[in-house]
N, C-alpha and C positions, 0 to 999 in steps of 0.2 A: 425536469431534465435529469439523467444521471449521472450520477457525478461516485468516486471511486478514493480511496485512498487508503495507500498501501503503507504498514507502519515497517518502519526498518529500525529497531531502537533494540535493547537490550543488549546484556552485557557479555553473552556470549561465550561464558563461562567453558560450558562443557566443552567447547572446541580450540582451548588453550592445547597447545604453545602455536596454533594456528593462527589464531585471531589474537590480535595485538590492539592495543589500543588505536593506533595508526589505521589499523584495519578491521573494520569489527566484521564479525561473523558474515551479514548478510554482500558486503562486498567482496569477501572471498573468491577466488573465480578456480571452483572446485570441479563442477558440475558440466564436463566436456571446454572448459574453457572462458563458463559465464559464472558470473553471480546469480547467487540464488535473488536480488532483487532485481536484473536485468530476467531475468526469466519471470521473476510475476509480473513487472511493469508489460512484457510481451504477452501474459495472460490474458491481459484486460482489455488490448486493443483495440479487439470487434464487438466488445461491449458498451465501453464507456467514449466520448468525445476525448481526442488527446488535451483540449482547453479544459479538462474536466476531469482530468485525472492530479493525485495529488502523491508524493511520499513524504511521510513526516519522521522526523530522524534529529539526531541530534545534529545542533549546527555548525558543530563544528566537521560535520561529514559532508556540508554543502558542497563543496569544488567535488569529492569525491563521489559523490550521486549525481553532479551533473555528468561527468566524465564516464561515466556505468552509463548513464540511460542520457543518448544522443537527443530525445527530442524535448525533456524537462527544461522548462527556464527558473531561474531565481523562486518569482510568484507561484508557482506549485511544487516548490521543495518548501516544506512547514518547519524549521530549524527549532526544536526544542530548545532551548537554553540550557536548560538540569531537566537531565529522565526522573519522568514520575511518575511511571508505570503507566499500562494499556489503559485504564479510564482514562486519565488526562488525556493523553494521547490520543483516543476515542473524541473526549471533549470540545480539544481542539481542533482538530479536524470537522467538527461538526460547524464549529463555532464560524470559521472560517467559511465555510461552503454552504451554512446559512447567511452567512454576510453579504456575498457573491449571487446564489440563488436562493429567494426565499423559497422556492414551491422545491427545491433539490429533491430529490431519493439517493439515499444515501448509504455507500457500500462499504464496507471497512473489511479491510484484507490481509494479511501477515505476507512478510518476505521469506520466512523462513520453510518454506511447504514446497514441495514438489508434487504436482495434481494432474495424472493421468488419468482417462485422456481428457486431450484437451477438449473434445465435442460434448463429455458430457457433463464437464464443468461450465461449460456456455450454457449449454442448458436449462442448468441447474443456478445458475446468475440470472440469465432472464426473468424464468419463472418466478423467481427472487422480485427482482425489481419490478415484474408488470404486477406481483400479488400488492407489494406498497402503491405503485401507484393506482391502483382500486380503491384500494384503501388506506390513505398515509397515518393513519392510528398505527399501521401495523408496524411489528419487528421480525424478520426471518432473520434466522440463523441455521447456519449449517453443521454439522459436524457425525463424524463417522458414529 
């Protein structure tokens, strides 16, 4: 089954006096009015199951990720304790949604990206996922 999850973590530095503790980067609502994570969570829609979609973030942003993305419950927000960089974060994600599904394929995504257009990042997701599941040895990655 595929399964998704979208990291929202980092410290968001470059978009100071924007981003405040209270509100880190990725909840921002810059972007016509949304956050840049309510826009990737709407990314992934027609790709992944919504039972199967995850975002992992620090846990102290929990109420604040539920409130951004209407259909997340508790059990697929991943509440980091202390950031400790995209491995872990990778790690646990993985950790969790091999717990859940052992046979998963498994997508890892950043909140901080805006990915025109949208049809041929669907695309390019699929093709993703159905090349692992041929063959689950494998790792695709993307990038420009």
């Amino acid at each position: 089954m595929r399964h998704a999850m979208i990291m929202a973590g980092g410290s968001g530095t470059r978009l100071w006096p924007m981003r405040r503790r209270e509100v880190p980067t990725q909840l921002l609502r810059f972007v016509g009015g949304r956050s840049l994570l309510s826009i990737a969570a709407d990314r992934i829609r027609t790709l992944v199951p919504e039972a199967n979609r995850y975002v992992c973030a620090g846990e102290a942003y929990r109420a604040l990720i539920r409130a951004d993305i209407p259909w997340i419950d508790d059990a697929h927000v991943l509440g980091e304790p202390v950031g400790r960089d995209t491995v872990n974060a990778v790690a646990f994600g993985a950790a969790v949604t091999a717990r859940r599904d052992p046979d998963a394929v498994f997508a890892v995504l950043t909140s901080d990206h805006l990915i025109a257009p949208q049809a041929e990042f669907e695309r390019a997701m699929d093709l993703g996922f159905r090349l692992v599941e041929a063959a689950p040895s494998r790792l695709v990655t993307f990038a420009l």
